[in-house]
BAFI-984351 format. One record per residue (C-alpha): x, y, z; residue in one letter. Coordinates in steps of 0.25 Angstrom, whole numbers, padded with zeros to 4 digits, always signed. Layout:
XYZA;...
//
This chain:
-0102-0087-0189X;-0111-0075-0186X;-0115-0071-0171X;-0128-0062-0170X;-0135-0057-0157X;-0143-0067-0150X;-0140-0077-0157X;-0130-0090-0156X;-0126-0099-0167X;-0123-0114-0165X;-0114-0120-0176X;-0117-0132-0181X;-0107-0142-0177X;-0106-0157-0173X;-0117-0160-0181X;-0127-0149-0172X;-0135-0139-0181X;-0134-0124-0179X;-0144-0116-0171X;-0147-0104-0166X;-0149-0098-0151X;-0155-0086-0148X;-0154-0079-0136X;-0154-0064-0128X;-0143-0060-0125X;-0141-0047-0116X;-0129-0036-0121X;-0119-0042-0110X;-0122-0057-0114X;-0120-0054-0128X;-0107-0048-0125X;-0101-0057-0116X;-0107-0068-0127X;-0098-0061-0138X;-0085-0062-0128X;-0087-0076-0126X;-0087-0080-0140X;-0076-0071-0142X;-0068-0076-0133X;-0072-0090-0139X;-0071-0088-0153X;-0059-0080-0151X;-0052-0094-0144X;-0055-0102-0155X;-0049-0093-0166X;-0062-0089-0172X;-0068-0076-0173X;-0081-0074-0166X;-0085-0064-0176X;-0085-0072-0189X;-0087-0057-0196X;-0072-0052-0202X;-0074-0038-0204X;-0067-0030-0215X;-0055-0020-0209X;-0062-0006-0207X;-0050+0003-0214X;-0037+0002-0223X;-0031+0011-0211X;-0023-0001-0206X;-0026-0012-0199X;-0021-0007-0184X;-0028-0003-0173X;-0027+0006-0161X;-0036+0002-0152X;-0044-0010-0147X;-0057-0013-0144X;-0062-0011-0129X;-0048-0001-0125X;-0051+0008-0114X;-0057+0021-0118X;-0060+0032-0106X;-0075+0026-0104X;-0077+0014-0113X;-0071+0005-0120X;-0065+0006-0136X;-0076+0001-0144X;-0069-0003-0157X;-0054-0003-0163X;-0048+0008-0168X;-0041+0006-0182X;-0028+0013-0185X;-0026+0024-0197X;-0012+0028-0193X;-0016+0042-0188X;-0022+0045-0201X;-0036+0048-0208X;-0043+0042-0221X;-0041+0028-0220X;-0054+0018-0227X;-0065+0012-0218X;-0070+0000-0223X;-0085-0006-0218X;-0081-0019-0211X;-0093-0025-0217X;-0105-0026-0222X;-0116-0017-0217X;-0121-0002-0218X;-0119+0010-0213X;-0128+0011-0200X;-0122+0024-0193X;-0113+0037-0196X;-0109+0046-0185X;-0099+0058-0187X;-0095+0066-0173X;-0080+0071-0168X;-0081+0064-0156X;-0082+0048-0155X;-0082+0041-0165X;-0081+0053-0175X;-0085+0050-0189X;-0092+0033-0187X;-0099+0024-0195X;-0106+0012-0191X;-0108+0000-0200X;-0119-0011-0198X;-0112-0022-0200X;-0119-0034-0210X;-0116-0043-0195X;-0124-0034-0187X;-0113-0028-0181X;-0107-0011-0183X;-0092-0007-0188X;-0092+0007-0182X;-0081+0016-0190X;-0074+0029-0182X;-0067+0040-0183X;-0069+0041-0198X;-0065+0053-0204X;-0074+0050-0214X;-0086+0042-0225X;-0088+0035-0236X;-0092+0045-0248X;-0108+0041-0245X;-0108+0043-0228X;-0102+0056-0230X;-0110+0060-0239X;-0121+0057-0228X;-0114+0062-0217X;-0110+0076-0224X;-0126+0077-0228X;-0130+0073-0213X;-0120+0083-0208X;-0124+0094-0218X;-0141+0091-0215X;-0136+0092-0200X;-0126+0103-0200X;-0118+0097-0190X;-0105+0088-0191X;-0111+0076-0180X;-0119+0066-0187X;-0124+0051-0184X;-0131+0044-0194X;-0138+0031-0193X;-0142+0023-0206X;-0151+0012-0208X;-0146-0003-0218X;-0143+0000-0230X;-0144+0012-0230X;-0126+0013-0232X;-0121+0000-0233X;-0107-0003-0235X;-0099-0016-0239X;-0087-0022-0232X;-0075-0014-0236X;-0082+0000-0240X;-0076+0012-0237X;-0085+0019-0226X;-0077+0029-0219X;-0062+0034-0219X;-0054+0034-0204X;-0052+0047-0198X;-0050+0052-0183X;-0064+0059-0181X;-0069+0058-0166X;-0054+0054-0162X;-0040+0059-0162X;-0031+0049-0169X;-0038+0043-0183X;-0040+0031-0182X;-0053+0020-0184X;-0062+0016-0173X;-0070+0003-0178X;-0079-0004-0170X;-0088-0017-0172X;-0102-0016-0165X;-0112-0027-0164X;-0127-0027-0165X;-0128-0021-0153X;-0117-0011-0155X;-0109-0016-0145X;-0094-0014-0150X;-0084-0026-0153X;-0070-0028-0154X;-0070-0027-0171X;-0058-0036-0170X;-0067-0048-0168X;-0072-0046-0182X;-0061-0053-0188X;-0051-0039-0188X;-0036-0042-0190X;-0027-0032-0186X;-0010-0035-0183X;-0010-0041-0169X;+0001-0049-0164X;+0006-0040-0151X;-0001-0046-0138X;-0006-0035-0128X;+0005-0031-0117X;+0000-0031-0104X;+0007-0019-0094X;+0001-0019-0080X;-0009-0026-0071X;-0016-0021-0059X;-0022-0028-0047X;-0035-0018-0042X;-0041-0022-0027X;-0055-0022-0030X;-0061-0023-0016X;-0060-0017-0002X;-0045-0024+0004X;-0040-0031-0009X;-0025-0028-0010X;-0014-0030-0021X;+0000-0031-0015X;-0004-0025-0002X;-0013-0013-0006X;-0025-0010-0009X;-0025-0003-0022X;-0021-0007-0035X;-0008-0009-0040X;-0003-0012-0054X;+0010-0019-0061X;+0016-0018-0072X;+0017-0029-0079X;+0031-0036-0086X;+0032-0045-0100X;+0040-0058-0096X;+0036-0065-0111X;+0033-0060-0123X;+0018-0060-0120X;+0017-0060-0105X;+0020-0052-0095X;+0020-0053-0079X;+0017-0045-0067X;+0030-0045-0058X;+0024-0044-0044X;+0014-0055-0037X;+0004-0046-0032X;-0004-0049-0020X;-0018-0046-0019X;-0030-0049-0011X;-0046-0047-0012X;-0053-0043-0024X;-0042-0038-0035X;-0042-0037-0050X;-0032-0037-0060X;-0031-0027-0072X;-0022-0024-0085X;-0016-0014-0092X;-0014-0021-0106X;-0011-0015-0122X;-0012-0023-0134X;-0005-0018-0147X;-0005-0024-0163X;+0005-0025-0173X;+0010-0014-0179X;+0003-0003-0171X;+0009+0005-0158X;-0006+0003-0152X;-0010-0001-0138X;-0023-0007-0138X;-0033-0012-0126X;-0034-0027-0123X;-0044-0036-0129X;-0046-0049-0119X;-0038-0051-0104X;-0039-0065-0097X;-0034-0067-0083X;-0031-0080-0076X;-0028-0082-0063X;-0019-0094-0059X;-0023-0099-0075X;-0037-0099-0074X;-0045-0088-0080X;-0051-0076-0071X;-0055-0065-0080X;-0056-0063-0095X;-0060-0050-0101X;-0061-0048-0118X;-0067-0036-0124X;-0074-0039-0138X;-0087-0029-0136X;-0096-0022-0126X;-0107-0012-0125X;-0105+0002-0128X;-0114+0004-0115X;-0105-0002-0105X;-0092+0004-0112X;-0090+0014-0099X;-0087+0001-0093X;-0071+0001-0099X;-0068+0009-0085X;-0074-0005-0078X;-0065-0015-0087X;-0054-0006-0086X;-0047+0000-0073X;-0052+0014-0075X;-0047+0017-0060X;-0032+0013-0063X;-0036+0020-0079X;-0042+0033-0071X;-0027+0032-0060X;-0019+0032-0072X;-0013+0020-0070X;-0017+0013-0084X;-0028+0004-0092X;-0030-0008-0084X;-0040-0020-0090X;-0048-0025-0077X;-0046-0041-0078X;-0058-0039-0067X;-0071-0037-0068X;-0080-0026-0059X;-0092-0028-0054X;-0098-0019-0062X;-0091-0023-0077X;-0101-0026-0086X;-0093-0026-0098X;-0094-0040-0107X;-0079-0043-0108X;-0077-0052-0097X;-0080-0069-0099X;-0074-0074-0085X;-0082-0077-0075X;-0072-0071-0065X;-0072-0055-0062X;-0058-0057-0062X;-0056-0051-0048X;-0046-0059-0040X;-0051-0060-0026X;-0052-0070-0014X;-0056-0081-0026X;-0040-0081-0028X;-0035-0090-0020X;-0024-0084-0009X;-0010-0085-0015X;-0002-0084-0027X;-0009-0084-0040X;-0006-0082-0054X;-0014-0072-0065X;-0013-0072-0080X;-0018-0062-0089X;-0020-0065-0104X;-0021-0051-0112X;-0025-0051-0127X;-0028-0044-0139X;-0040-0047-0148X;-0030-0054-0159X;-0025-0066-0147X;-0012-0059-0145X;-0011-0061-0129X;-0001-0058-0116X;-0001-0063-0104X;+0001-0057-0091X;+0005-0066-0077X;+0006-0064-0064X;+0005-0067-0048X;-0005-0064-0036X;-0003-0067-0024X;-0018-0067-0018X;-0017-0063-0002X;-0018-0053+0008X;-0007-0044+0010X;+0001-0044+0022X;+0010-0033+0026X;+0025-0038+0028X;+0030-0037+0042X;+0045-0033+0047X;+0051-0032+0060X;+0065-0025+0064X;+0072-0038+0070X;+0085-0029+0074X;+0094-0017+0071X;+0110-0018+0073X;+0118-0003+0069X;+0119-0006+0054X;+0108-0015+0051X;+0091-0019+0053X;+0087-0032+0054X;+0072-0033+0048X;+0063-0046+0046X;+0051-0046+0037X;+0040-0056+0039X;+0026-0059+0030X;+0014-0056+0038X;+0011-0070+0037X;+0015-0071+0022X;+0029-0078+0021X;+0039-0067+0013X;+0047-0073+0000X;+0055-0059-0001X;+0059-0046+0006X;+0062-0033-0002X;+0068-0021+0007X;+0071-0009+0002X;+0073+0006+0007X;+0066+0019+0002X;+0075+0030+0001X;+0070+0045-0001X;+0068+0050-0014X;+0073+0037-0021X;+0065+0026-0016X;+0066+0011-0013X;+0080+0005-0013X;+0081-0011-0012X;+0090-0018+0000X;+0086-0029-0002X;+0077-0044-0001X;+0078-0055+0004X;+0070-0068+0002X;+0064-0078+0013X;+0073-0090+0016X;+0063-0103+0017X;+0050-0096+0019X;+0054-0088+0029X;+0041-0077+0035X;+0054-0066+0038X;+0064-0059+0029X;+0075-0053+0037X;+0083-0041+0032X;+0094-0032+0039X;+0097-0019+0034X;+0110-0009+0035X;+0107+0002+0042X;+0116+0008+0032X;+0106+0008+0021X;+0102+0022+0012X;+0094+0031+0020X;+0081+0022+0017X;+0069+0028+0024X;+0061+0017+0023X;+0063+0001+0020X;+0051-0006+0011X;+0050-0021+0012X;+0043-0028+0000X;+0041-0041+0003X;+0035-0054-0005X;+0026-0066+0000X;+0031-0081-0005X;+0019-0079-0017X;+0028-0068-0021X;+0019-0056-0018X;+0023-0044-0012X;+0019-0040+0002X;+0016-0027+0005X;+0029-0018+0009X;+0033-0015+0022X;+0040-0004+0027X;+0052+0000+0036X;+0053+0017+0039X;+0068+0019+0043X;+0068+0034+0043X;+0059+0046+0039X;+0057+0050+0026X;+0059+0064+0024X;+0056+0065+0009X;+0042+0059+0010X;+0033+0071+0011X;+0020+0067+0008X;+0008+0069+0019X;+0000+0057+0023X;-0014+0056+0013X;-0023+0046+0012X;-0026+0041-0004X;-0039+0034-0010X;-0039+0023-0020X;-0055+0019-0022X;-0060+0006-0028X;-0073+0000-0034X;-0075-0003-0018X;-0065+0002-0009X;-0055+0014-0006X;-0041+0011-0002X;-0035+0020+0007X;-0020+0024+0003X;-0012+0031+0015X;+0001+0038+0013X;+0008+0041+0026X;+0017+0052+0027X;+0030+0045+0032X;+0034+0030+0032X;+0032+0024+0043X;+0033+0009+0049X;+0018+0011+0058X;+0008+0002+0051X;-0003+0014+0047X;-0019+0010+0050X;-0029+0016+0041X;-0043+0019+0048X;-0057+0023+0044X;-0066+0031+0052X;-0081+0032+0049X;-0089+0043+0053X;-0094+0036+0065X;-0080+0035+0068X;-0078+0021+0068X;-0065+0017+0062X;-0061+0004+0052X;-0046+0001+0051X;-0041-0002+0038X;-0032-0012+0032X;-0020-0004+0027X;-0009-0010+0019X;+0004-0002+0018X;+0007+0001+0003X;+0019+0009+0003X;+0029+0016+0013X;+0019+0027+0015X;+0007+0021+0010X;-0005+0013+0016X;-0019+0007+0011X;-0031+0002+0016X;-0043-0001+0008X;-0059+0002+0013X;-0072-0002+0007X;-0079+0010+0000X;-0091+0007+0006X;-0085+0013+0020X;-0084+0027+0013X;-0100+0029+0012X;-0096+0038+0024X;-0084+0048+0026X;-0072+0041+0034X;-0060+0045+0038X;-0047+0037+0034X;-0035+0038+0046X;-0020+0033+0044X;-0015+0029+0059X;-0003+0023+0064X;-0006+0010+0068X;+0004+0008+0078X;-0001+0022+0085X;-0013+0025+0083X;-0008+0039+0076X;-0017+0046+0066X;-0009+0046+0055X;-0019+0054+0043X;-0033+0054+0041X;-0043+0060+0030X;-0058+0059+0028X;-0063+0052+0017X;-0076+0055+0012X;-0082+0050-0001X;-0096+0049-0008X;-0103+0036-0012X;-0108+0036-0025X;-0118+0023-0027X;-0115+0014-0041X;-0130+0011-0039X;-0137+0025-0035X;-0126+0037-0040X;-0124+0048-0030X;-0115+0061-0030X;-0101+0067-0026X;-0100+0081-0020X;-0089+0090-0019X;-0087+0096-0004X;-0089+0111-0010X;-0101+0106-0017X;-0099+0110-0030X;-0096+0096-0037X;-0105+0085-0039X;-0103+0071-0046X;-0116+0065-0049X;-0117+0049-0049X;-0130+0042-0054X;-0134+0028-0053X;-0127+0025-0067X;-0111+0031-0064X;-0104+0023-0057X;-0101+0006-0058X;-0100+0006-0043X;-0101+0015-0029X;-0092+0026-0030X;-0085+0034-0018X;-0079+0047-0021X;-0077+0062-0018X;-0074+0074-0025X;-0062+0081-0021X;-0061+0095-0023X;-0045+0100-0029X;-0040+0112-0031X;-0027+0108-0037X;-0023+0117-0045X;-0016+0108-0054X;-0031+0107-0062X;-0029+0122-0066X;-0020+0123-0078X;-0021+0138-0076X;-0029+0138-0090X;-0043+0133-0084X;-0051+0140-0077X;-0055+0131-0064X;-0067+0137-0057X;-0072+0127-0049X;-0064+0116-0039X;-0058+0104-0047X;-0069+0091-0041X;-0062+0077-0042X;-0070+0066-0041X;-0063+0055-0033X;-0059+0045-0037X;-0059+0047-0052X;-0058+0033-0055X;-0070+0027-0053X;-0078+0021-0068X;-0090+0028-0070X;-0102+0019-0077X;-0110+0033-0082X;-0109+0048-0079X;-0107+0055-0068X;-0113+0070-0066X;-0103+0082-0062X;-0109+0094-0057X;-0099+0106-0053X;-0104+0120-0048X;-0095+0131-0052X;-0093+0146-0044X;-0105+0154-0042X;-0094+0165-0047X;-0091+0159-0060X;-0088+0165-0074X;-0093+0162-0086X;-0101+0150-0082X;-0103+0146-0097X;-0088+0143-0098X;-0088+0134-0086X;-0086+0119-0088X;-0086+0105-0077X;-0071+0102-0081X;-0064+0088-0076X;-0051+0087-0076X;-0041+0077-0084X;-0026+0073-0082X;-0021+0075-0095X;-0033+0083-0103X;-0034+0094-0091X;-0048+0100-0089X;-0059+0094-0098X;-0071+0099-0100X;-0085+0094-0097X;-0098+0095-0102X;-0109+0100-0093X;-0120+0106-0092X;-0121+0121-0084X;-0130+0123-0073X;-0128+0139-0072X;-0139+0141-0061X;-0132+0133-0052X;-0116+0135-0056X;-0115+0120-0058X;-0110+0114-0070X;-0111+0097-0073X;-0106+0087-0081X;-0106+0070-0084X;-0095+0063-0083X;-0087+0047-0084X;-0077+0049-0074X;-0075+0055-0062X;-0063+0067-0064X;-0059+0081-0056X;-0070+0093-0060X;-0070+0106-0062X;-0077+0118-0067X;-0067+0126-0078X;-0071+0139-0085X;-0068+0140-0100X;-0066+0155-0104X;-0057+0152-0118X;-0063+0148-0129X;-0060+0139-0140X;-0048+0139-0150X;-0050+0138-0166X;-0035+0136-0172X;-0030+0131-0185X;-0041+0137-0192X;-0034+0133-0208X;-0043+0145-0213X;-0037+0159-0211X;-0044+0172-0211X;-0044+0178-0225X;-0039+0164-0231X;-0041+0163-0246X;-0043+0148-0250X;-0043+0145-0264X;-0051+0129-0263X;-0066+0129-0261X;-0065+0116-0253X;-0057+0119-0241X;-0058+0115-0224X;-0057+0119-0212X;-0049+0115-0199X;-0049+0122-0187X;-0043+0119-0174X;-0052+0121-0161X;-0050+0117-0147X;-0053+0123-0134X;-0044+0123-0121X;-0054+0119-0108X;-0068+0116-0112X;-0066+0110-0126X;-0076+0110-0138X;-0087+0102-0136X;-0090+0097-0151X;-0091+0101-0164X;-0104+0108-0163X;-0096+0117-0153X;-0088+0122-0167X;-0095+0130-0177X;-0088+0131-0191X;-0096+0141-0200X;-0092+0145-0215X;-0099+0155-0220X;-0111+0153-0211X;-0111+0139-0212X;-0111+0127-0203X;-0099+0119-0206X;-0099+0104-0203X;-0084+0102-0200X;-0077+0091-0192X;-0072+0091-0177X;-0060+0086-0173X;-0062+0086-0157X;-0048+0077-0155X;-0040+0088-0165X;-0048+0098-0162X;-0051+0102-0176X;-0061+0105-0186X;-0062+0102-0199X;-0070+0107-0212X;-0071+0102-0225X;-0078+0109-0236X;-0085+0098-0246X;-0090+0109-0255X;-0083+0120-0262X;-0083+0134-0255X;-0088+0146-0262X;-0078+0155-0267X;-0076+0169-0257X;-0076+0172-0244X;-0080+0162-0232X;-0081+0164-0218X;-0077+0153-0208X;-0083+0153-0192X;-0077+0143-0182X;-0084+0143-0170X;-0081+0136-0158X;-0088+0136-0143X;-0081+0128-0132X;-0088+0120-0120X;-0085+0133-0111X;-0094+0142-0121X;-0081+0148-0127X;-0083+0151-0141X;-0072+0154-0151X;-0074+0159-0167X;-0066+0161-0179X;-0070+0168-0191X;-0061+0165-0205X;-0065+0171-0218X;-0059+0165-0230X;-0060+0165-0246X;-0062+0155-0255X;-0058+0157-0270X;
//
């Protein structure tokens, strides 16, 4: 049974006829059509889409990668098909059709071909290396008539068209690092699908393996375990195919729950992404997620599925089993958002998560939460002899199953004395403790409620701490719609510390503050209390004593209206327009002059600009505009620069306003900025043709290796490769950093002169000259 747009076909069955209904459908209830029939289909053992492709290529029959994994600003759009590292293999039209498109480039997709499916839908071939006899043909004229390698043809029906099972291509590695085959399935609309629901078989009987689960606050005051930011466990396999989080966790308000999950396949070491999620709470389905196609226009949106704030922290790839508010993405058939709020009834509950792969193969992950406000755990010192302390600890109106004790001890950390568990319900745990215990500084009581969640430490100083150096700081954690205030004291201490706010009218707003740690306290405000300045004070509750204090002023940026962030010296700007953000923004930009950014190889001319926080998903682009010294040197050679973790400085594109010193860029994420001078220029290496060489073939090639140390070569039209006087159409290799020419006709016999020429984004150009004979 064939599915076209706008149209649904009735069966015949129980005597009914077959009819047809035509409709309108809009882009999102196409696709959410499509997923519903899926998942239907999908239940039932039938294929949705009745079409059986052909395998693409005699490479193997492995993949590497999945449809919809996480890419840095969208989503994968096809599957990646393995060549085992190595170029050549046969591509094979899936089907039917004609080629309808031909683009060759070194970036993206490299060498591609698209092919109109006989179904109305496109297989779309990357990374080739190369054509059938008859494209290259067309390709090599087109490049010749051009003189330029860059091409992208479009071709009308009939004008190539190709069988099921012709040879159209062979794999290669152009546009990417590793070879390998990128295939990808488009509808009508070109809207990619997952090709594996057109009847693909690949080696599958390995279910995914799920690693960690994190619980995220979403709104102002939500809390897991007793603080308001996130918190993640890892999680631990109790069958063969489920696995369980060992803590109950407590949470209250709004919170969501997220995955870190890999899928592997036979005979492959491979992790792949996930293909469908379904949590229940207490058995009963909550959310469902299962990614079978999208829009290309809304593929910026894999920063909203995913947890890009936890992604951009470092702390791994979680799925979101949530959705936000402004997650438009089609992959979602629950009615619930997912969130878990005050809809959960208080008390313990019970979630499952059901992880799958395309091919069924599924594993299961199970758990506990306990849904209720935390309440601090009280003790009182009930009396001291000369060997021993007698302490009772008591639920603040929450009865305690368990009492864990155990002292912290300078430069090795906790040492456990013991617990004790409650006799017949009893709302107090006594203890008594030698006086003659190791030179503890501090004891920490972990106690548990009846559901069997954790209630928040409490905390015993019995002596200073000499070896805890560290001043007392204030730390920010910012959320869609809150901030949470992390205070670090410097010292332990048993007084119950009181976090305030003060307004520029000077009225003051106690805040809620949960102790988190021996030294650590957090409190949670809305955002929309920082559209002024405000100052943030730590006081001992018990005294009144101003403790710390610090001056927290941030800019806020409309979702609806865009606006600006400005450095304090003037010389930084972000520019926000309607279109950037998914929701208001409040940040600042910090000025560092760590010196940790300089190398001693880069020339840093201007302050490094951090944008704070990084981690917030950008819809579109934001403008960056940095002034450089009046006094500055070669201004051609300067560059807007931001900096990456692993990469170091990276070079931007801009544009260069020279009247007024000010360089700008677009960008997709929000990063620390700088203004770098390039003065060294580009490096051509490994060049396989000496000077003086005397080559005895008439066909011979060229390699060369060129790269550049800071500002990096923008393209291939940045190289200029010249034999005798004329233009040489050869490949670029941006990941390897090579080019390649191979000559198709003869050369004449005698004496050649070969130019390489390369200019760098900074203006510095390189040249070598090799004169060689052929006889």
């Amino acid at each position: 049974m064939m599915f076209q747009p706008g149209l649904l076909f009735i069966p015949e069955k129980n005597g009914l006829k077959r009819g047809v209904w035509k409709f309108t459908f809009t882009l999102q209830m196409k696709l959410r059509i499509i997923l519903f029939l899926t998942t239907v289909f999908l239940i039932e053992g039938e294929n949705l889409y009745a079409q059986q492709y052909q395998w693409p290529t005699n490479a193997s029959r492995a993949i590497t990668s999945t449809f919809s994994e996480f890419r840095p600003g969208h989503f994968h759009s096809g599957i990646d098909i393995k060549t085992w590292n190595r170029e050549g293999y046969r591509i094979f039209a899936v089907e039917d059709g004609y080629i309808s498109r031909i683009k060759v480039s070194p970036y993206g997709y490299g060498k591609v071909i698209y092919q109109k499916l006989s179904d109305g839908n496109t297989a779309v071939y990357a990374h080739l290396k190369g054509f059938n006899e008859e494209i290259e043909k067309v390709i090599r004229n087109e490049q010749r008539k051009r003189d330029k390698y860059r091409v992208d043809l479009h071709f009308k029906a009939g004008k190539y068209p190709v069988k099921r099972g012709d040879v159209i291509g062979i794999s290669g590695k152009t546009g990417t690092k590793h070879p390998h085959l990128h295939f990808e399935i488009r509808d009508a609309e070109n809207n990619p699908m997952n090709p594996l629901l057109f009847g693909f078989k690949i080696k599958d009987a390995i279910r995914p393996t799920p690693v960690k689960i994190a619980f995220i606050p979403l709104e102002h005051g939500a809390e897991v375990d007793g603080g308001f930011t996130e918190k993640t466990y890892r999680l631990h396999r109790v069958g063969r195919y489920t696995f369980e989080i060992e803590d109950t966790v407590q949470i209250f308000g709004m919170v969501g729950l997220a995955l870190s999950a890999y899928d592997m396949a036979n005979d492959v070491p491979n992790k792949y992404g996930i293909n469908s999620f379904r949590l229940k709470i207490d058995r009963v389905e909550y959310f469902k997620a299962s990614y079978e196609t999208f829009s290309f226009s809304d593929t910026r949106q894999i920063e909203v599925d995913r947890e890009y704030r936890l992604w951009r922290k470092g702390r791994g790839l979680f799925h979101s089993l949530y959705i936000k508010k402004y997650n438009t993405m089609p992959f979602y058939s629950h009615r619930s958002n997912g969130v878990l709020n005050s809809s959960v009834m208080p008390g313990a509950h019970s979630f499952e998560i059901e992880v799958s792969d395309y091919y069924g193969n599924r594993s299961t992950v199970k758990g506990v939460f306990v849904y209720d406000q935390s309440r601090p755990m009280l003790y009182t010192i009930i009396g001291t002899s000369a060997d021993e302390m007698f302490l009772s600890f008591s639920g603040d109106g929450i009865p305690l199953s368990k009492v864990e004790l155990s002292g912290y001890i300078p430069g090795k950390g906790y040492l456990k004395i013991g617990e004790k568990k409650s006799l017949n319900n009893q709302n107090s745990i006594a203890f008594s403790l030698s006086r003659h215990l190791p030179e503890f500084t501090h004891i920490r009581a972990k106690g548990y409620s009846m559901l069997g969640a954790s209630v928040p430490n409490t905390y015993l100083k019995l002596r200073e701490d000499k070896e805890f150096k560290n001043g007392k700081s204030f730390k920010y954690e910012y959320y869609d719609d809150h901030l949470v205030i992390i205070y670090e004291h410097s010292e332990m201490i048993n007084d119950i510390i009181s976090l305030r706010i003060k307004r520029e009218d000077n009225e003051e707003t106690s805040l809620m503050v949960n102790r988190t740690g021996a030294y650590k306290y957090q409190a949670s405000i809305p955002l929309i209390v920082l559209t002024q300045p405000i100052i943030i004070r730590a006081l001992s509750y018990e005294t009144g004593e101003l403790l710390f204090e610090e001056k927290l002023e941030l800019s806020h940026i409309s979702q609806e209206s865009g606006g600006m962030l400005l450095s304090k010296d003037g010389n930084f700007m972000a520019q926000f327009d309607e279109k950037s953000l998914y929701t208001d923004y409040f940040g600042e930009v910090i000025i560092n002059e760590n010196a940790t950014y300089n190398d001693g190889d880069n020339d840093i001319i201007s302050s490094v600009y951090q944008i704070s926080p990084a981690y917030q998903p950008m819809k579109e682009v934001v403008k960056i505009l940095l002034r450089y010294p009046k006094n500055a040197e070669d201004k051609e050679k300067l560059g807007i620069y931001y900096h990456d973790s692993k990469k170091g400085w990276v070079f931007l594109k801009n544009e260069h306003d020279t009247t007024m010193g000010v360089l700008s860029t677009k960008v997709l994420s929000l990063e620390s900025f700088a203004v770098l001078k390039d003065s060294k220029p580009p490096k051509i290496e490994r060049l396989n043709i000496v000077d003086g060489a005397v080559i005895e073939q008439s066909e011979f090639t060229i390699s060369v290796k060129i790269s550049d140390n800071l500002s990096g070569i923008e393209d291939e039209r940045s190289i200029i490769m010249e034999l005798d006087g004329k233009n040489l159409i050869f490949e670029w290799h941006p990941a390897s950093k090579t080019a390649s020419y191979e000559s198709i006709v003869p050369l004449e016999k005698g004496k050649h002169k070969l130019l390489i020429s390369v200019i760098d984004n900074a203006n510095n150009r390189s040249v070598k000259i090799r004169n060689f004979i052929i006889r």
